[in-house]
C-alpha positions as CSV (number, residue, x, y, z in Angstrom):
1,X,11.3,129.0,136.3
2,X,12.0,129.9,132.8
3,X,14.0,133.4,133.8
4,X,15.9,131.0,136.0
5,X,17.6,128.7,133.3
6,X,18.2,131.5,131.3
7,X,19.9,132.9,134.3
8,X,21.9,129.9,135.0
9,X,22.8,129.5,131.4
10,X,24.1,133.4,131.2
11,X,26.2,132.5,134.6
12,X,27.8,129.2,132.8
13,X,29.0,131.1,129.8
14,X,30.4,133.4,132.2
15,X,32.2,131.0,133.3
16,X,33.6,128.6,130.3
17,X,34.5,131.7,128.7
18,X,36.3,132.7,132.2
19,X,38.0,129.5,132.0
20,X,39.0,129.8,128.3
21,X,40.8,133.6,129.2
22,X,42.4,132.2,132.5
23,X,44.2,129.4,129.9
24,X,44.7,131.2,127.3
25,X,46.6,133.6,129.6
26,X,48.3,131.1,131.3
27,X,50.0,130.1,128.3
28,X,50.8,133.5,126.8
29,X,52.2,135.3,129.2
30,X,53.0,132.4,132.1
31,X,54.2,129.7,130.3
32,X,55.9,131.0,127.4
33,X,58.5,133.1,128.9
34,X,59.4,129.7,131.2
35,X,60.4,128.2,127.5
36,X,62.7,131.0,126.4
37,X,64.4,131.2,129.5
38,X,65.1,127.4,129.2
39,X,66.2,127.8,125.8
40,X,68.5,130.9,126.6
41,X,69.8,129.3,129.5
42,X,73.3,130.5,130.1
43,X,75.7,127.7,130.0
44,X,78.1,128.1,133.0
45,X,81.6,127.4,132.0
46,X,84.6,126.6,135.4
47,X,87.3,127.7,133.4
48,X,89.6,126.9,136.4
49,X,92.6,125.3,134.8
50,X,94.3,123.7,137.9
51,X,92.8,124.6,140.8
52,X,93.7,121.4,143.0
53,X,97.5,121.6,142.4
54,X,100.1,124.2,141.7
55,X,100.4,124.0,137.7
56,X,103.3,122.5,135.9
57,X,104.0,120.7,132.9
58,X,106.0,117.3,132.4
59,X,107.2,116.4,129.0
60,X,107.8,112.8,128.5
61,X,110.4,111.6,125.7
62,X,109.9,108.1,125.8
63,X,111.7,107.2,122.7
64,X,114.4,108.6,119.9
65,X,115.6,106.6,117.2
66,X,117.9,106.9,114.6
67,X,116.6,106.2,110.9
68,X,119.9,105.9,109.6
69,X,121.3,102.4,109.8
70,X,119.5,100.7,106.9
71,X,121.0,103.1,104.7
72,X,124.5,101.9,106.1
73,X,123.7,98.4,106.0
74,X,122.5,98.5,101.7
75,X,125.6,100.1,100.7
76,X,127.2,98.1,98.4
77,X,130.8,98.3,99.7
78,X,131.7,95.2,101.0
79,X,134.4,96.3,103.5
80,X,132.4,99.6,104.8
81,X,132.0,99.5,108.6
82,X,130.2,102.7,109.2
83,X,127.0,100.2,109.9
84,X,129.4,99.1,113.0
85,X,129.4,103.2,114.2
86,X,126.1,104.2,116.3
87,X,125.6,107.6,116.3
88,X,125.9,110.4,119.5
89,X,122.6,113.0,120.3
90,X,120.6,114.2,122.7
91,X,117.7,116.1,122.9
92,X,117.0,119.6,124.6
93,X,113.6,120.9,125.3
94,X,112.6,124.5,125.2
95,X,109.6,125.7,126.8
96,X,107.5,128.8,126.9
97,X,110.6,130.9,125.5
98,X,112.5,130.6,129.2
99,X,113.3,127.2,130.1
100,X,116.2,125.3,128.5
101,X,117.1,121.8,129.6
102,X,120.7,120.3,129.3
103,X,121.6,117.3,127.3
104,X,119.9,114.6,128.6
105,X,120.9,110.7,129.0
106,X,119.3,107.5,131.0
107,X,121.9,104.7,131.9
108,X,124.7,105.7,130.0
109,X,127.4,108.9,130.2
110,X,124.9,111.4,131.3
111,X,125.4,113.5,128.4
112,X,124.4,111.6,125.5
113,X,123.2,108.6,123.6
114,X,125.4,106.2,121.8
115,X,123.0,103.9,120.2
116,X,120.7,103.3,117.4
117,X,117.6,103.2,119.6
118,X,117.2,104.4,123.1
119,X,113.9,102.1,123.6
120,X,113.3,101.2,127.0
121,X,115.2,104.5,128.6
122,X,112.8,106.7,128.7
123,X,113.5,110.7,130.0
124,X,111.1,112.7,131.4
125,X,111.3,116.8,132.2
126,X,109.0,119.0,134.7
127,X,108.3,122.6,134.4
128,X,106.7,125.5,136.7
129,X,104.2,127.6,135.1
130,X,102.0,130.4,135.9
131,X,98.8,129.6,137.4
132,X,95.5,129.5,135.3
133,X,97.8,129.8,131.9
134,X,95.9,128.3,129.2
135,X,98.8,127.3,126.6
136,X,102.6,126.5,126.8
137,X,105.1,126.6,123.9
138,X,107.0,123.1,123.9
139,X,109.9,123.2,121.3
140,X,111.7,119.5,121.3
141,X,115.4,119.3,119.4
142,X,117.5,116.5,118.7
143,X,121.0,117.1,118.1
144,X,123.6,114.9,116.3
145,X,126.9,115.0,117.3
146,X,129.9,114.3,114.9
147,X,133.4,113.8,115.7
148,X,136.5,115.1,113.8
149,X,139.7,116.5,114.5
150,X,142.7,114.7,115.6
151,X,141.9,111.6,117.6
152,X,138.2,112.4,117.7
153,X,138.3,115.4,119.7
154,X,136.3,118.1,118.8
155,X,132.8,117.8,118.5
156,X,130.5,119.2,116.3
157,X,126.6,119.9,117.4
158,X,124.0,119.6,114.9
159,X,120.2,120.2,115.2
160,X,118.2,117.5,113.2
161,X,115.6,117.9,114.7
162,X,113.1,120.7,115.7
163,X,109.4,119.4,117.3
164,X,106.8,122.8,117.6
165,X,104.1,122.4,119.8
166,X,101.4,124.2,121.7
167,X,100.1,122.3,124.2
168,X,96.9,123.1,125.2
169,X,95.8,123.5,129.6
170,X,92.3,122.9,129.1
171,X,92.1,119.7,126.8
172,X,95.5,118.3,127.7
173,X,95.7,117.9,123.5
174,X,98.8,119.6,121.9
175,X,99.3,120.5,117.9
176,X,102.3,121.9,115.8
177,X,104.3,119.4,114.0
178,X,102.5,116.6,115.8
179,X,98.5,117.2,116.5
180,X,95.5,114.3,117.0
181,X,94.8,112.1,113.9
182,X,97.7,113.2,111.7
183,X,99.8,111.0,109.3
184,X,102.2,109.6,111.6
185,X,100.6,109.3,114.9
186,X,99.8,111.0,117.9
187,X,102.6,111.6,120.3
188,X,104.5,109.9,117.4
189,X,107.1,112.2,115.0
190,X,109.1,110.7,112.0
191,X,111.8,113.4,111.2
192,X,114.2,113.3,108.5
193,X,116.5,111.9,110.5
194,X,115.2,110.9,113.8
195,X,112.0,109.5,115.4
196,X,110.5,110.2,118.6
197,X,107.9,109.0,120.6
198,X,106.9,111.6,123.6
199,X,104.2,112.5,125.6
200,X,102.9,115.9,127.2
201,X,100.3,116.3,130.2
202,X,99.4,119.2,132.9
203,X,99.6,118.7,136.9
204,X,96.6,116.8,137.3
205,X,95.0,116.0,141.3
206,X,93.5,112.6,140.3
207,X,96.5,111.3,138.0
208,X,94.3,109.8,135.4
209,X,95.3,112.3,132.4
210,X,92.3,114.4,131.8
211,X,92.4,117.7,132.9
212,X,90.2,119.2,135.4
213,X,88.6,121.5,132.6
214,X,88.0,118.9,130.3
215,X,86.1,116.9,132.8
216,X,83.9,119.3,134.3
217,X,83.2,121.3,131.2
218,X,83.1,118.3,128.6
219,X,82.9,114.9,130.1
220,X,81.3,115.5,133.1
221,X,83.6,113.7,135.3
222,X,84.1,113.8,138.6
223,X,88.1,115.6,138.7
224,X,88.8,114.1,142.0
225,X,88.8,110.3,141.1
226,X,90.5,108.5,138.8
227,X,89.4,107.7,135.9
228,X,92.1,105.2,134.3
229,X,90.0,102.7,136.8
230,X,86.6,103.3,136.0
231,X,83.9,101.9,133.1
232,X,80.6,103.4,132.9
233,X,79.4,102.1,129.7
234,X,80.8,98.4,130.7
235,X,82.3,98.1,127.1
236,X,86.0,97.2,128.7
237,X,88.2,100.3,128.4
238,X,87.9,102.9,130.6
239,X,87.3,106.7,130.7
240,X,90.5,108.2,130.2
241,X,91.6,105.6,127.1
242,X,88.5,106.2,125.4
243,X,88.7,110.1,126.0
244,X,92.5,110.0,124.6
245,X,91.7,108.4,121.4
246,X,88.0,109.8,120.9
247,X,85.8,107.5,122.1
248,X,82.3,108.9,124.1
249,X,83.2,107.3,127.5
250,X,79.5,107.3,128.1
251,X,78.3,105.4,125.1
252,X,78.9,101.6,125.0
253,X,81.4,100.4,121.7
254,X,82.1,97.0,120.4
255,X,85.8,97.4,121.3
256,X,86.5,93.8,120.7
257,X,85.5,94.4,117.3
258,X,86.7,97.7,116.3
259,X,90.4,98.2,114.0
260,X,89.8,101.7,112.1
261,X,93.5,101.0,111.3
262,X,92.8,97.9,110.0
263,X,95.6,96.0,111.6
264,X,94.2,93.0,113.1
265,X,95.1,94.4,116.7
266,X,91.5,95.2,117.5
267,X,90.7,98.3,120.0
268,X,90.3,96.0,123.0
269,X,94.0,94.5,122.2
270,X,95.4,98.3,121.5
271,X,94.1,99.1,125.2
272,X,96.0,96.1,126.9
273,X,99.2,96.7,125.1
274,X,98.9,100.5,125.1
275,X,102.1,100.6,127.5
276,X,104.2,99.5,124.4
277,X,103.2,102.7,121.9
278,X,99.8,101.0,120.7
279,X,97.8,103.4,118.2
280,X,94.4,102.4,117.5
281,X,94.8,104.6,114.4
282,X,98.3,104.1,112.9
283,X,98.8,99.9,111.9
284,X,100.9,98.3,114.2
285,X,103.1,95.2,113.9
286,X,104.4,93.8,117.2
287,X,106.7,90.9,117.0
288,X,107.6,88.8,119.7
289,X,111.5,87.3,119.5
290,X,112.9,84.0,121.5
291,X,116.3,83.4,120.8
292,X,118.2,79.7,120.9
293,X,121.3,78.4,122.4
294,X,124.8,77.8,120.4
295,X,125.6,74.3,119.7
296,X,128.4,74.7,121.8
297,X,130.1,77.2,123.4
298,X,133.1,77.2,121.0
299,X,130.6,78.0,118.0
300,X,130.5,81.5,116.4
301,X,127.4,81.4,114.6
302,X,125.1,82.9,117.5
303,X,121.3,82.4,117.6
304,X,120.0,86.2,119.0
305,X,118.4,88.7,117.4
306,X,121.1,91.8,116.6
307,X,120.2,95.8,116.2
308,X,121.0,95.7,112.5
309,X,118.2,93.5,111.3
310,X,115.8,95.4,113.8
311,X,116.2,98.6,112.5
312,X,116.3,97.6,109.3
313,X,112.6,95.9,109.2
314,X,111.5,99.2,111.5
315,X,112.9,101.5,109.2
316,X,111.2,100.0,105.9
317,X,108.0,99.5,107.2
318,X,108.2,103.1,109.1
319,X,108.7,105.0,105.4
320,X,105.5,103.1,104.3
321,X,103.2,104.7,107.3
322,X,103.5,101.2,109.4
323,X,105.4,100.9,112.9
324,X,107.0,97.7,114.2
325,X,107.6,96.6,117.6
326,X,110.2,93.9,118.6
327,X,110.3,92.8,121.6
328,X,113.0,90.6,122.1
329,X,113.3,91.1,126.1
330,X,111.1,94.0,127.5
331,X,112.1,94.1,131.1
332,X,108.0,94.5,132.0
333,X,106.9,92.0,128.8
334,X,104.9,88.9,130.6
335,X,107.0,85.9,132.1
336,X,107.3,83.8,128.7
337,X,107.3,86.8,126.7
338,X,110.2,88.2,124.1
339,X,114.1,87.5,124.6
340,X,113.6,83.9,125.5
341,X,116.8,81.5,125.4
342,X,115.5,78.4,124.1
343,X,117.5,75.1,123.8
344,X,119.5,73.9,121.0
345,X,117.9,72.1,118.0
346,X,119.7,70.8,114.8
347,X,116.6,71.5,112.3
348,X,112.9,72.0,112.7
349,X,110.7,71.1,110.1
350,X,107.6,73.6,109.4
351,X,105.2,70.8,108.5
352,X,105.4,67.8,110.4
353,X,108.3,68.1,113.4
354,X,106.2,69.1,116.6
355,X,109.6,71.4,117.9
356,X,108.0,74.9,116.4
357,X,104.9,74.2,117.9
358,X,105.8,73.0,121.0
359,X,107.8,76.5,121.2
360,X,105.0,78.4,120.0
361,X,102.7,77.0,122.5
362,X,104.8,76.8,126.0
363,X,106.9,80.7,124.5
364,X,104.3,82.2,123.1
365,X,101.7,83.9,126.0
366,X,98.0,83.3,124.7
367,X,97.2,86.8,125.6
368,X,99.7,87.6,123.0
369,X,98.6,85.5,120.0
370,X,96.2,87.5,117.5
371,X,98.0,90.5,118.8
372,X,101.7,89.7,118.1
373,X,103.6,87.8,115.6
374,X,106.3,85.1,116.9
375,X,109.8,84.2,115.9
376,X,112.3,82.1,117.0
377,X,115.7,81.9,115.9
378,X,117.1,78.5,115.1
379,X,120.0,77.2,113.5
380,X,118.9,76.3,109.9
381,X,115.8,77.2,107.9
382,X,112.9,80.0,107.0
383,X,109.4,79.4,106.9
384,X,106.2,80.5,108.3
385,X,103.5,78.2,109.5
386,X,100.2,78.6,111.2
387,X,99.6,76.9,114.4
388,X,96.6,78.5,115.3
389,X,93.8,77.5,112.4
390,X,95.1,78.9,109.4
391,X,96.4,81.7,110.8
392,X,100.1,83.3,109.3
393,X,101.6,84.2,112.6
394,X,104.6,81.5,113.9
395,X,108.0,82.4,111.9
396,X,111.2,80.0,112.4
397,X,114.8,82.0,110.9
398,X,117.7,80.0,110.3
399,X,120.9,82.2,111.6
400,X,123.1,79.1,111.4
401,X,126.5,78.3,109.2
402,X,124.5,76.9,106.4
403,X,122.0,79.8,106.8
404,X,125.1,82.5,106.7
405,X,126.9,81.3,104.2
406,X,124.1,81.9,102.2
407,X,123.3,85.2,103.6
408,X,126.8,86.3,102.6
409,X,126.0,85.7,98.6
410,X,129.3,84.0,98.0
411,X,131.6,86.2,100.2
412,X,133.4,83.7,102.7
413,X,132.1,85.8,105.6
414,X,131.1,89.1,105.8
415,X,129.1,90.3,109.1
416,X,127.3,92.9,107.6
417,X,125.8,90.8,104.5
418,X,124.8,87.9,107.3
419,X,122.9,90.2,109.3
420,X,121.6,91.9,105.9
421,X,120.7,88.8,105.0
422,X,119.2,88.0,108.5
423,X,117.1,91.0,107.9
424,X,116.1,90.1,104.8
425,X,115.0,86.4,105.6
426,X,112.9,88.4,108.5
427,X,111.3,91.0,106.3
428,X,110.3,87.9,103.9
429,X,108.5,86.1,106.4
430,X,106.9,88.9,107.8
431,X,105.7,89.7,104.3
432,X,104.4,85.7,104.0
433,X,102.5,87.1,107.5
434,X,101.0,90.7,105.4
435,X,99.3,88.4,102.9
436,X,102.0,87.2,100.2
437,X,101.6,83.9,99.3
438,X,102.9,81.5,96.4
439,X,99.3,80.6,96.1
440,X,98.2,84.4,95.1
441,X,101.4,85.0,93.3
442,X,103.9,83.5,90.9
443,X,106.9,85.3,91.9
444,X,106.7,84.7,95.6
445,X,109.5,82.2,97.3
446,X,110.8,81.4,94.0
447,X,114.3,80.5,93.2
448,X,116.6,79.2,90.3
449,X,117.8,75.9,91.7
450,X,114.5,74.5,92.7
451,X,113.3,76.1,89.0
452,X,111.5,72.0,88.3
453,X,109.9,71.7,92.0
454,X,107.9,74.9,92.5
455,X,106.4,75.6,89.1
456,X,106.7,73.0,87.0
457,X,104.0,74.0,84.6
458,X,105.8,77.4,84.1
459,X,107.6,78.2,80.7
460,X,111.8,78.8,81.3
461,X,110.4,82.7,80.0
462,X,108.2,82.4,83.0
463,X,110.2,81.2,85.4
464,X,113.3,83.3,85.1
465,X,110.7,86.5,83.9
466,X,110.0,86.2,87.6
467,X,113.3,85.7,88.7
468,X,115.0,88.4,87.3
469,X,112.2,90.8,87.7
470,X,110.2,90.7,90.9
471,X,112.4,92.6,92.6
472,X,111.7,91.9,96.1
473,X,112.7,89.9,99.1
474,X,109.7,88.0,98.5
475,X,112.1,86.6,95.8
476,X,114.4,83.8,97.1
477,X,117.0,84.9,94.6
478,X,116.8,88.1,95.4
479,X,117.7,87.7,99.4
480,X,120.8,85.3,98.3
481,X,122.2,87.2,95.4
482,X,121.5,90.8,95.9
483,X,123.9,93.0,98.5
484,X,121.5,95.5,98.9
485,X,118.2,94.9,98.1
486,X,116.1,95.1,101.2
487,X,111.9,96.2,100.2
488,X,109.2,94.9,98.5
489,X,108.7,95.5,95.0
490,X,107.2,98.2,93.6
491,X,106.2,97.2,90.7
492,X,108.4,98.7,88.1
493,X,109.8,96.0,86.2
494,X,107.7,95.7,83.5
495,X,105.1,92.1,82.9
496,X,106.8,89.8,85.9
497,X,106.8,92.6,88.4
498,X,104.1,93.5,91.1
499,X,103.8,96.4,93.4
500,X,104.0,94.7,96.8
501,X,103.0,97.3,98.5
502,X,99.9,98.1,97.3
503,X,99.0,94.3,98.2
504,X,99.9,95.0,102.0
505,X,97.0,93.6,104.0
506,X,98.3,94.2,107.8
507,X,95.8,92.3,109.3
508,X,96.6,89.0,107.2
509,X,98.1,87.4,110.1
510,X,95.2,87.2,112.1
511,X,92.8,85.7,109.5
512,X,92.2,82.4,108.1
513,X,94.0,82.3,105.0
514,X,91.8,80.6,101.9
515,X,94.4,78.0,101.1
516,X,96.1,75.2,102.9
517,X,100.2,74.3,102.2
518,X,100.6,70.4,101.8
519,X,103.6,68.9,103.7
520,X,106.8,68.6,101.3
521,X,107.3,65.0,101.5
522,X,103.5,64.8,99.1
523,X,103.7,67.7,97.0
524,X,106.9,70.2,97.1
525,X,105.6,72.5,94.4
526,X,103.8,75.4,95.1
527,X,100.6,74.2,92.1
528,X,99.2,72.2,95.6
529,X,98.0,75.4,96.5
530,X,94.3,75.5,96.5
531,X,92.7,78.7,96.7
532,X,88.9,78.4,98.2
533,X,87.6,81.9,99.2
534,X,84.1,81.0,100.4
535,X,84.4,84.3,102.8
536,X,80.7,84.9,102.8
537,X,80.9,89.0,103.8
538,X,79.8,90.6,107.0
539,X,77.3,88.6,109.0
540,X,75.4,91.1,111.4
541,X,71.8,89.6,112.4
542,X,69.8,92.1,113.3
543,X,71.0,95.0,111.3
544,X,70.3,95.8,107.8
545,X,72.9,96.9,104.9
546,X,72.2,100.6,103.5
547,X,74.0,100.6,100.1
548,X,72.5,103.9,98.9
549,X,73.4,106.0,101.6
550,X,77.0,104.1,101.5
551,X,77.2,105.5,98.3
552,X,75.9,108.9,99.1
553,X,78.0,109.5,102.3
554,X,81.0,107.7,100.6
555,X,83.6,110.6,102.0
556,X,82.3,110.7,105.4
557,X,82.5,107.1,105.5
558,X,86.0,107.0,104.3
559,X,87.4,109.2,106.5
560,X,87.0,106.9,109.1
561,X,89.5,104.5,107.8
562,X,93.3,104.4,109.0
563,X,94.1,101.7,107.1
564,X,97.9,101.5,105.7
565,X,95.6,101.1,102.4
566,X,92.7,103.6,102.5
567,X,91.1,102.2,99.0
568,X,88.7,100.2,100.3
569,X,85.0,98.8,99.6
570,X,82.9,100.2,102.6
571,X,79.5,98.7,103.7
572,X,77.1,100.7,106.3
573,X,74.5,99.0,108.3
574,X,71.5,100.1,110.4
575,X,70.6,98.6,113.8
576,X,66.6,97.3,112.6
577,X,65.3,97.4,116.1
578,X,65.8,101.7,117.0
579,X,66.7,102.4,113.2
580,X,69.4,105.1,114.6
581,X,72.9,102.9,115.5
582,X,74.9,102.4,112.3
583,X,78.1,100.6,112.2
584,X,80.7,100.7,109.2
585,X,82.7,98.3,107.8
586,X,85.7,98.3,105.4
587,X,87.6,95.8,103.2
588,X,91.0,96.9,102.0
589,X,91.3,96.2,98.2
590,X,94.6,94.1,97.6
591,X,93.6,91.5,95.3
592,X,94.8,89.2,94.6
593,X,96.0,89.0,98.4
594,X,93.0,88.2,100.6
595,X,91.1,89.9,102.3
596,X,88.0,90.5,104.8
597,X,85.9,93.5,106.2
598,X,86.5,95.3,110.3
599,X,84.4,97.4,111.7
600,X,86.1,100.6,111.9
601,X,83.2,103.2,113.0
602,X,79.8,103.5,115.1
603,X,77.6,106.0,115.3
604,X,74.3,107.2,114.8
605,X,72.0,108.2,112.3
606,X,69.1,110.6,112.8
607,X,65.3,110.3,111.1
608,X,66.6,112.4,108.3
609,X,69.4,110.1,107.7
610,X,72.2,112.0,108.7
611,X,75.1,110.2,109.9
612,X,77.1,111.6,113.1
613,X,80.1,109.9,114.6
614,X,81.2,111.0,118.3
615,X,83.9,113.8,118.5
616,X,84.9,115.5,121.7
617,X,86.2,118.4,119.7
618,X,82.9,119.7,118.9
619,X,81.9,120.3,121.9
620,X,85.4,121.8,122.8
621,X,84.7,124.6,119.8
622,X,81.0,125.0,121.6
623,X,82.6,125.7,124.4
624,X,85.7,127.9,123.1
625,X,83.0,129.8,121.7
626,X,82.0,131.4,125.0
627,X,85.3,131.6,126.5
């Protein structure tokens, strides 16, 4: 019996110890080599360029202007008419070393342009090329052309303009002179001379952008459906929009929230009007224009918006990094949109007459307030009022006799000082709309005949230190006595001077100001104003602010900001519930013009506190890496 247990205890050794082997085995020689494999698994790369079409390229010149007319319109020669003179060009394009277009025109003498601004007469160019080529050269040139000779005829060709680009099969991204995230823009050149807006893309079998390489290597998309149409992380902007502009397609982001350029057009509002040059990274400022009828037909002064003060406004913002949009009559704007004739009114007061806000309700599409900026053109008077809260955006310019004659700074008449000054009275409002206000700054809207009425508790040294000093058209005296001011001021003049510029806060329109403006008839001076910033900072519930690592990842952080003014405070906050989404915020310093924080980033941050923000072009240099 004894010999028996011993035996069975000998026989269940045998076996655990069996057992124990047959594991240990198991996991050194079976199991093991199934991880390695795993973890050198080859990644298969298609690297079919275009293998549902034949291949071809389309270049897309959507836009040339001229940046010469402000220059013509500040001389201070009161008889010059060269402002009257639009210039001739056209452009050429020059691909892979062996195709050559001719001069090209929309809508006009099909060999050139004669205007300032070929918006809205866009040109577009197709090219063969070889199957499964993975780069074309794309040289773009815009050529002036100059008359002389007796009567004008003999032309003389110069190029301006010269656009290098590589454009790229596989990511349907180009760089050169223009390349993603650069200073002026994507798709977006500002020449010496000229600038373009243009667009490149590759045959493509579902027309939504993205080529087939990109999204069955990188995005993961199905290349036979179109993905302009479809949302699969339900945050409102689909797949190719959010692949254009770096966005994960696949992650969800607070689009209605997000500005990284800080321009009170938030990413939501750049997606809808994205047919009208929108940059969620480059400030915008669109401006929609409704025009009025003469008093009678017999009256000279009209009431419409001309080229000269356009490209004026466009021109001065555009040398400061900030584009501006007018439209005053896009053919595919909405019903009530820009380029409006609106009847004839005598006055409108900006306080109490219900005529400007009548006009900005019933001419003014919804969809478009907190997007756009609104002006009508009336017959007498400048101001800008908020209809809308306390929100800057609703601008009324007098283009009137009285208005003109003031415009033309003590010339009977002169056309090119009224729509100088026309230009001027717009870029002061607009500058009422970026944050300058009497209430944050003495100089503003001052002027010598109303010297007891708008600061009254001002010394004469005071007064007329501003007057003669702040030289900008934020200055009333300024717009009616100078021929050729037309900026802000940049503050070189000394104690009564102010650089305007660096007090630009784009996005001012679409906040709620901190003071409120009295109506006339109680208090006419500008000492009414009273300033009461109880902005209380972000409110997030359920995240929490990180100000150390803010501080220790203060460049990464930065660089997420396209703001027309990068200094700004910047405040990071974790998500409390999965301690991994971060969101970052950023407040542009302008003081004293007010100000508030936009979220200008997502992304994630890892349990050793590194912080990662989405970008398709790391996966694109994975990838590139195995080619």
């Amino acid at each position: 019996m004894i010999m028996n247990q011993k035996k069975f205890i000998k026989i269940g050794a045998i076996i655990i110890v069996a057992l124990l082997i047959s594991v240990s085995i198991y996991y050194i020689f079976i199991n093991q080599p199934e991880q390695i494999i795993a973890e050198e698994k080859e990644i298969i790369i298609d690297d079919q360029i275009c293998p549902y079409r034949n291949q071809g390229l389309t270049v897309q010149t959507l836009r040339i202007r001229h940046r010469g007319l402000l220059d013509r319109m500040n001389t201070g020669l009161i008889n010059d008419k060269s402002w009257d003179d639009p210039p001739e060009f056209y452009y050429t394009l020059l691909v892979d070393d062996n195709v050559e277009t001719i001069a090209r025109s929309i809508g006009e003498d099909g060999e050139s342009f004669k205007r300032w601004d070929t918006i809205g007469m866009e040109c577009r160019d197709k090219f063969y090329v070889q199957e499964n080529q993975s780069v074309s050269y794309v040289v773009i040139s815009i050529v002036e052309v100059t008359k002389k000779g007796l009567f004008n005829r003999q032309s003389i060709n110069t190029v301006k303009e010269t656009i290098n680009l590589v454009f790229d099969f596989r990511t349907g991204r180009w760089s050169g002179d223009d390349y993603f995230m650069d200073e002026d823009g994507y798709g977006h050149y500002l020449g010496e001379t000229f600038e373009v807006w243009f667009n490149i893309y590759s045959s493509d079998f579902d027309n939504d952008g993205i080529p087939y390489w990109t999204e069955v290597n990188v995005l993961g998309t199905d290349p036979t459906v179109d993905d302009t149409r479809l949302d699969p992380d339900n945050d409102g902007i689909p797949t190719a929009w959010e692949w254009k502009w770096n966005y994960d397609p696949f992650t969800w982001n607070d689009h209605e929230n997000l500005d990284p350029d800080i321009d009170g057009i938030q990413n939501i509002e750049e997606y809808a009007i994205s047919k009208w040059w929108s940059n969620p990274y480059q400030p915008d400022i669109y401006i929609e224009v409704d025009f009025m009828e003469k008093k009678n037909k017999w009256k000279y002064f009209d009431h419409v918006l001309h080229e000269e003060p356009k490209q004026m406004v466009i021109e001065r913002y555009a040398q400061h990094g900030i584009w501006t949009y007018f439209d005053d009559g896009w053919a595919d704007g909405p019903v009530n949109g820009g380029g409006e004739m609106l009847p004839y009114l005598e006055e409108m007061s900006d306080q109490s007459s219900g005529f400007p806000f009548g006009r900005y309700e019933h001419h003014f599409p919804d969809e478009r307030k907190g997007v756009f900026r609104y002006i009508h053109l009336a017959n007498i008077g400048g101001f800008v009022t908020p209809f809308h809260d306390n929100m800057m955006d609703c601008i009324n310019i007098g283009t009137g006799l009285e208005q003109s004659l003031l415009y033309c700074k003590g010339y009977i008449w002169n056309e090119r000082l009224r729509q100088h000054g026309i230009a001027s009275g717009i870029f002061h409002e607009l500058g009422h709309t970026l944050g300058f206000s009497p209430a944050e700054y003495n100089g503003v809207d001052l002027d010598e005949p109303n010297r007891d009425i708008k600061r009254p508790s001002l010394t004469d040294d005071e007064y007329y230190g501003y007057i003669e000093n702040y030289n900008s058209v934020m200055n009333y005296d300024k717009i009616y006595k100078d021929k050729t001011l037309f900026d802000y001021s940049h503050g070189e003049n000394g104690q009564y001077d102010r650089d305007d510029w660096a007090c630009v806060y784009v996005a001012s329109f679409e906040r709620n100001g901190p003071s409120y403006e009295e109506p006339e008839e109680i208090d006419p001076s500008f000492e009414d104003f009273e300033v009461i910033d109880k902005y209380p900072g972000v409110l997030l519930n359920g995240w929490q602010q990180l100000e150390k690592l803010t501080n220790e990842n203060l460049k990464l952080l930065s660089d997420q900001i396209q703001a027309y003014n990068t200094d700004c405070d910047i405040q990071l906050f974790l998500e409390t519930e999965n301690q991994s989404n971060i969101r970052v915020y950023a407040k542009p310093n302008v003081a004293p013009v007010y100000s508030e924080y936009s979220l200008i980033a997502e992304g994630i941050m890892d349990n050793e506190k590194n912080i990662k923000f989405y970008d398709i072009d790391d996966k694109i240099r994975e990838l590139y890496m195995l080619i």
